[in-house]
N, C-alpha and C positions, 0 to 999 in steps of 0.2 A: 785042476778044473779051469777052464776057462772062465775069463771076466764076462758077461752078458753087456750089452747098449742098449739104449731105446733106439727107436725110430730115429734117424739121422741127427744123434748126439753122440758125444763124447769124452761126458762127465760121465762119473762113477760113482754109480748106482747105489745109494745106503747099504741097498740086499748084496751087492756085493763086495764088501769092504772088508767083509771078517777073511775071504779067500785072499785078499793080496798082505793083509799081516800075516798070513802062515805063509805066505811067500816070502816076504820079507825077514821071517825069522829062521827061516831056509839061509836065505841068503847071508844073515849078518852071522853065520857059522862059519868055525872055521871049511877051510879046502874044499869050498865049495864050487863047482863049475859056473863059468857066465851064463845066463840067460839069453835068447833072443826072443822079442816079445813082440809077436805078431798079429797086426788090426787086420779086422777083417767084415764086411760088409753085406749085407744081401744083397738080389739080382737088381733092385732098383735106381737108377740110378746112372749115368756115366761113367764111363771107364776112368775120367780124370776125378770125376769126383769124389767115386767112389777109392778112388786108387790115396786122394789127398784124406777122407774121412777116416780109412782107414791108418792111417799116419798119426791121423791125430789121437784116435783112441788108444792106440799101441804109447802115445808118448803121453799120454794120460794118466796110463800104468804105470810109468814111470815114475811119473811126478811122486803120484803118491807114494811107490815104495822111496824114493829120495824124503821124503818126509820123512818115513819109515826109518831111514837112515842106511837104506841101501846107497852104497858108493856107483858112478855112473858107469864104474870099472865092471859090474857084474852084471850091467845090462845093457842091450842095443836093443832096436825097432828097427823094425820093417813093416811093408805094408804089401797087403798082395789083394788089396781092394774086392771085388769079390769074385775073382780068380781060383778061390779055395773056398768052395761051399762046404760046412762042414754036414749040412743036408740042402738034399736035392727037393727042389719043386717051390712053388709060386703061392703059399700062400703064408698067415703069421706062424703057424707051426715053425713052418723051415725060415723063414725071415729073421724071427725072434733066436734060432739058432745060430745064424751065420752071422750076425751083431756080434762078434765077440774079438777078445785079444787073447790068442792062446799063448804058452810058456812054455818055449823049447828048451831043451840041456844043450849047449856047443860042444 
């Protein structure tokens, strides 16, 4: 499941801190695939800055699964700003959706 943001941040959210320890104990298994972990942003916004916010969120996720004691070996970031709505259209419904950093398998 993807991590959720607020409104142009990219701390991680209390409500979502129990989804990146089951990622993280995904990850500290054995043979497990890497990760890429992708920020991503609603329509508002710049294309640079949105394209940088989106960076930060993704490497947010990181940090924390690195706490977690995930190795930097089983995850990368990326940033596709908000290039990738994961819903369409202009108001907090869809906004509050496309705030996130989803978790691909390589």
């Amino acid at each position: 499941a993807p991590v959720y943001f607020d409104f142009d941040r990219s701390a991680i959210k209390w409500s979502e801190r129990e989804k990146l320890k089951g990622i993280a104990e995904c990850l500290n298994g054995d043979n497990v695939a890497p990760l890429s972990l992708e920020g991503h942003c609603d329509e508002r916004g710049t294309e640079e800055y949105n394209m940088a916010l989106g960076e930060r969120r993704a490497n947010a996720a990181k940090k924390y699964l690195n706490r977690l004691g995930v190795s930097d070996e089983k995850v990368r970031t990326t940033s596709y700003g908000k290039n990738r709505p994961a819903i369409d259209g202009s108001n907090e419904r869809a906004w509050s959706k496309n705030r996130r950093t989803e978790f691909v398998s390589e």
